[in-house]
Backbone bond lengths (Angstrom), bond angles and torsions (degrees), N, CA, C in turn:
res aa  C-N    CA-C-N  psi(-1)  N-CA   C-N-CA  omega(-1)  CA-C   N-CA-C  phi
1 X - - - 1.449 - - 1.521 109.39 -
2 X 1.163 121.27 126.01 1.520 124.27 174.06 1.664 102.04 -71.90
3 X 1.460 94.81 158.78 1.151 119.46 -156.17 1.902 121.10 -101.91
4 X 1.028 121.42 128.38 1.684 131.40 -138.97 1.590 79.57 -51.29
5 X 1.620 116.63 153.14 1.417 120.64 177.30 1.843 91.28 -97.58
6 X 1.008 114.90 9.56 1.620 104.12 163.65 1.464 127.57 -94.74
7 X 1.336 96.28 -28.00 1.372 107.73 171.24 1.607 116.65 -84.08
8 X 1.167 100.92 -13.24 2.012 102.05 175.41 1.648 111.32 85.79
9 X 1.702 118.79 170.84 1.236 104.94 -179.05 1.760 94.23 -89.55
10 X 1.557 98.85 165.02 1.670 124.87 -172.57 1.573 97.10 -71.55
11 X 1.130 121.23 145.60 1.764 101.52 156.57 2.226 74.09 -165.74
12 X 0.910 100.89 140.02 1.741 128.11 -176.73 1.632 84.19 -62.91
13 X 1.855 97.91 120.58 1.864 85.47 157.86 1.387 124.20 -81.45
14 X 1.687 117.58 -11.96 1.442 106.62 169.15 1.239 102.69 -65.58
15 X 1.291 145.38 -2.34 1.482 136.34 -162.53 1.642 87.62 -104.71
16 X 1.084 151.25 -46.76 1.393 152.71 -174.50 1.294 102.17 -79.08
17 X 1.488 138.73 -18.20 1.503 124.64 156.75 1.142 139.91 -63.36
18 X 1.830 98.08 -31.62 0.853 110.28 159.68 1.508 144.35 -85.66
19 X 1.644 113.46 -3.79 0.961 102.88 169.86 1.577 116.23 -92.70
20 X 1.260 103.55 -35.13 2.004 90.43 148.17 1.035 130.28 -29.79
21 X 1.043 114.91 -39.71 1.517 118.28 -177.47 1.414 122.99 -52.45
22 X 1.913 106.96 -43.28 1.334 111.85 -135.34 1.743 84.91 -128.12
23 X 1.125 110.51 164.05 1.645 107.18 179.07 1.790 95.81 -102.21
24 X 1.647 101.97 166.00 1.210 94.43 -173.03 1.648 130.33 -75.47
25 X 1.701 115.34 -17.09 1.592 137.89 151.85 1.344 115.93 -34.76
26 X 1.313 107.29 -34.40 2.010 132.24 -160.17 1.691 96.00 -60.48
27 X 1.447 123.06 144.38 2.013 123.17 157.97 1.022 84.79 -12.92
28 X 1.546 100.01 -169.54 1.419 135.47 -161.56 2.109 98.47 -130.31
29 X 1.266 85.48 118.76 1.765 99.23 171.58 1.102 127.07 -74.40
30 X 1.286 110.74 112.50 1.556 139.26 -168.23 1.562 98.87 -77.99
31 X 1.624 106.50 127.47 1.217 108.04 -167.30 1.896 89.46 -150.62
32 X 1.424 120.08 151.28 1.250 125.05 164.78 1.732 100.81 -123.70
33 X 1.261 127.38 19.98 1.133 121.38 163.83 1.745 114.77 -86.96
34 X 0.936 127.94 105.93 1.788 140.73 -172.22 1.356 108.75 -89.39
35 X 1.327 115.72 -24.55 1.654 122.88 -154.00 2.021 80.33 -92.92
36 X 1.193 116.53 -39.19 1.432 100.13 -155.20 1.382 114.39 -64.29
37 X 1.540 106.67 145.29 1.800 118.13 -167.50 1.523 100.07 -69.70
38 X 1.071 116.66 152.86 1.785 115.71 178.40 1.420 89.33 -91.31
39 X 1.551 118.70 124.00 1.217 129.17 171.60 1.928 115.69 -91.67
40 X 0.889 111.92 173.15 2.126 110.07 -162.78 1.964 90.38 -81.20
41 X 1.732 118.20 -13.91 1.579 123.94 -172.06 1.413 101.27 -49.80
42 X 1.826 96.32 -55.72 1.747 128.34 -174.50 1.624 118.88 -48.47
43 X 1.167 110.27 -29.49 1.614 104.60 -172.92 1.651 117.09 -54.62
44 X 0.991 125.22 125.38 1.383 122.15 142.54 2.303 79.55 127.78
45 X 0.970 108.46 -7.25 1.393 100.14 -177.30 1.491 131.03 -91.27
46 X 1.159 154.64 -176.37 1.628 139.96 166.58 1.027 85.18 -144.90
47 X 2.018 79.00 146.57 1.209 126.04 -175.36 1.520 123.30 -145.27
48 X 1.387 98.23 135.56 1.912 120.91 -172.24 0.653 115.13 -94.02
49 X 1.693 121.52 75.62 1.262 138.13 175.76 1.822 121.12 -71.10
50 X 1.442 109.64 103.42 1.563 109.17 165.34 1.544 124.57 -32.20
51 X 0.862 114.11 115.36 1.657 114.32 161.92 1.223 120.65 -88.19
52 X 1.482 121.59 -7.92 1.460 119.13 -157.60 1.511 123.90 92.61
53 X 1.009 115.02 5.86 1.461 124.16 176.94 2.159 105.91 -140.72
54 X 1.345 83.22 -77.98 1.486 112.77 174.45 1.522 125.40 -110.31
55 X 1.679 114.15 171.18 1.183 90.40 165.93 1.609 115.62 -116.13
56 X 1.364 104.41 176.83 1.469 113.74 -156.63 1.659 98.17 -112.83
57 X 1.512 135.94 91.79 1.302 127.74 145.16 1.595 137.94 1.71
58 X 0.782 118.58 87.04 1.769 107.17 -170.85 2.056 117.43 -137.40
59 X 1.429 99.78 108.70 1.678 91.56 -178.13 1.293 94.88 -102.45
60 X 1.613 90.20 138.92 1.513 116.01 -175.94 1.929 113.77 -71.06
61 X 1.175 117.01 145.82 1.360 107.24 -162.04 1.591 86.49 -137.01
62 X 1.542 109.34 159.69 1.470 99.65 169.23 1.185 119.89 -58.54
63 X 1.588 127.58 -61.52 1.270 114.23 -178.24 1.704 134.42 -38.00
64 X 1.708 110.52 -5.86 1.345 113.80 -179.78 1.361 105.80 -73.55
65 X 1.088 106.33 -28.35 1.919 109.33 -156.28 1.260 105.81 -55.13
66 X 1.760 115.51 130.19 1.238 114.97 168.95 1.990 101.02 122.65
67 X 1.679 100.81 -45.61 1.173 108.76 -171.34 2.209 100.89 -79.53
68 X 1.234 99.60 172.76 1.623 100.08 177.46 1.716 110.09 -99.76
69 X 1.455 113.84 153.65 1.167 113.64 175.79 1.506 115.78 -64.15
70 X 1.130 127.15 -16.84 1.264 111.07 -177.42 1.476 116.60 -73.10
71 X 1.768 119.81 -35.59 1.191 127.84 -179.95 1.663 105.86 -48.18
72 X 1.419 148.07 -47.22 1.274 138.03 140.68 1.665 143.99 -20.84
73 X 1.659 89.29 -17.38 2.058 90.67 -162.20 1.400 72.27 -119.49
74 X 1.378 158.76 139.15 1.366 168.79 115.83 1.677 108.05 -58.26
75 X 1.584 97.68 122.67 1.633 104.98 -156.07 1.884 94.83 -94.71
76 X 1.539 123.93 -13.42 1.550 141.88 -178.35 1.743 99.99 -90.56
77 X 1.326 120.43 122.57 1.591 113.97 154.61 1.775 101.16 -91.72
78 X 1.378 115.89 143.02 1.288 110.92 168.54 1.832 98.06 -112.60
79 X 1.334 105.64 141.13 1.372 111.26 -179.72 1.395 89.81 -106.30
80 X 1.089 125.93 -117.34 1.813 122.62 -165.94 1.234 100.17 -138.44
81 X 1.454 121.32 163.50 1.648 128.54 134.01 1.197 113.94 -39.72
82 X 1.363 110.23 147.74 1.558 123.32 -167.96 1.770 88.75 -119.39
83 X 1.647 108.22 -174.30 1.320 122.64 -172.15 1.476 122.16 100.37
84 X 1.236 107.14 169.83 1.474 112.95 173.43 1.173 122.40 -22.59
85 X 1.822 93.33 -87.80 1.667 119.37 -163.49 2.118 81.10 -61.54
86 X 0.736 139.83 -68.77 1.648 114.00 -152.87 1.542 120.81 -51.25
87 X 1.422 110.08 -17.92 1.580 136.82 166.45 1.394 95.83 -36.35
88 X 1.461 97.80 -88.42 1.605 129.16 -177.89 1.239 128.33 -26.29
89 X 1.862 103.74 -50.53 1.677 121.50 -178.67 1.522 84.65 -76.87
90 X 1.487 152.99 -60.02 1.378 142.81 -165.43 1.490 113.26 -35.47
91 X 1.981 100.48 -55.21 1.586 114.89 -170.43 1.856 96.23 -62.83
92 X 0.938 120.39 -32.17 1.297 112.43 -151.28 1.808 97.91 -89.64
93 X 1.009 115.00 -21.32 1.137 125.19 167.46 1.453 129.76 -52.88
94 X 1.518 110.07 -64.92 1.538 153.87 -168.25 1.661 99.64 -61.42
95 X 1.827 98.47 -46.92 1.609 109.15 -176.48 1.441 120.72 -53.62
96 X 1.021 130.27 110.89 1.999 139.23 141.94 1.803 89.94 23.36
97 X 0.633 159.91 163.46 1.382 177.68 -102.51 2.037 88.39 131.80
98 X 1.914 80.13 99.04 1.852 86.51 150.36 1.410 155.88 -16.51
99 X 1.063 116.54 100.47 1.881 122.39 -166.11 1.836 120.32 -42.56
100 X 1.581 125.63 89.64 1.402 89.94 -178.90 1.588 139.64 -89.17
101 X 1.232 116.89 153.10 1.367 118.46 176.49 1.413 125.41 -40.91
């Protein structure tokens, strides 16, 4: 659900202290806040976004602004479909690709 336009977008003020803090060249700011909106302050900086395990690398770009940091850190790894035929497409993959004349 988007968020009341009276109340403004969310963004963590320990997360805005810290980017005062730090210039935008500076590591990358470790943050477990996911919910916070990427504000236009944030661009050009990185950020160590928690997934729930680890954290996830992420430099802010203009086009993020608006969206939340978590949509960047993906908290699911997907490994593949399993079975036969994905066996098969792997081997067939992996194989030397034929010499041409």
């Amino acid at each position: 659900m988007s968020r009341s336009s009276k109340k403004g977008p969310f963004v963590d003020p320990k997360l805005l202290q810290k980017i005062a803090k730090q210039s935008a060249d500076g590591p990358a700011i470790k943050t477990w806040s996911r919910a916070s909106e990427i504000a236009p302050e944030m661009v050009g900086y990185m950020f160590a976004v928690h997934n729930g395990k680890n954290f996830i690398e992420v430099r802010v770009r203009e086009d993020m602004v608006g969206h939340r940091l978590g949509e960047f850190a993906p908290t699911r790894k997907f490994v593949r479909h399993g079975g036969k035929m994905q066996k098969e497409l792997e081997a067939a993959a992996s194989a030397p690709a034929p010499a041409k004349k």
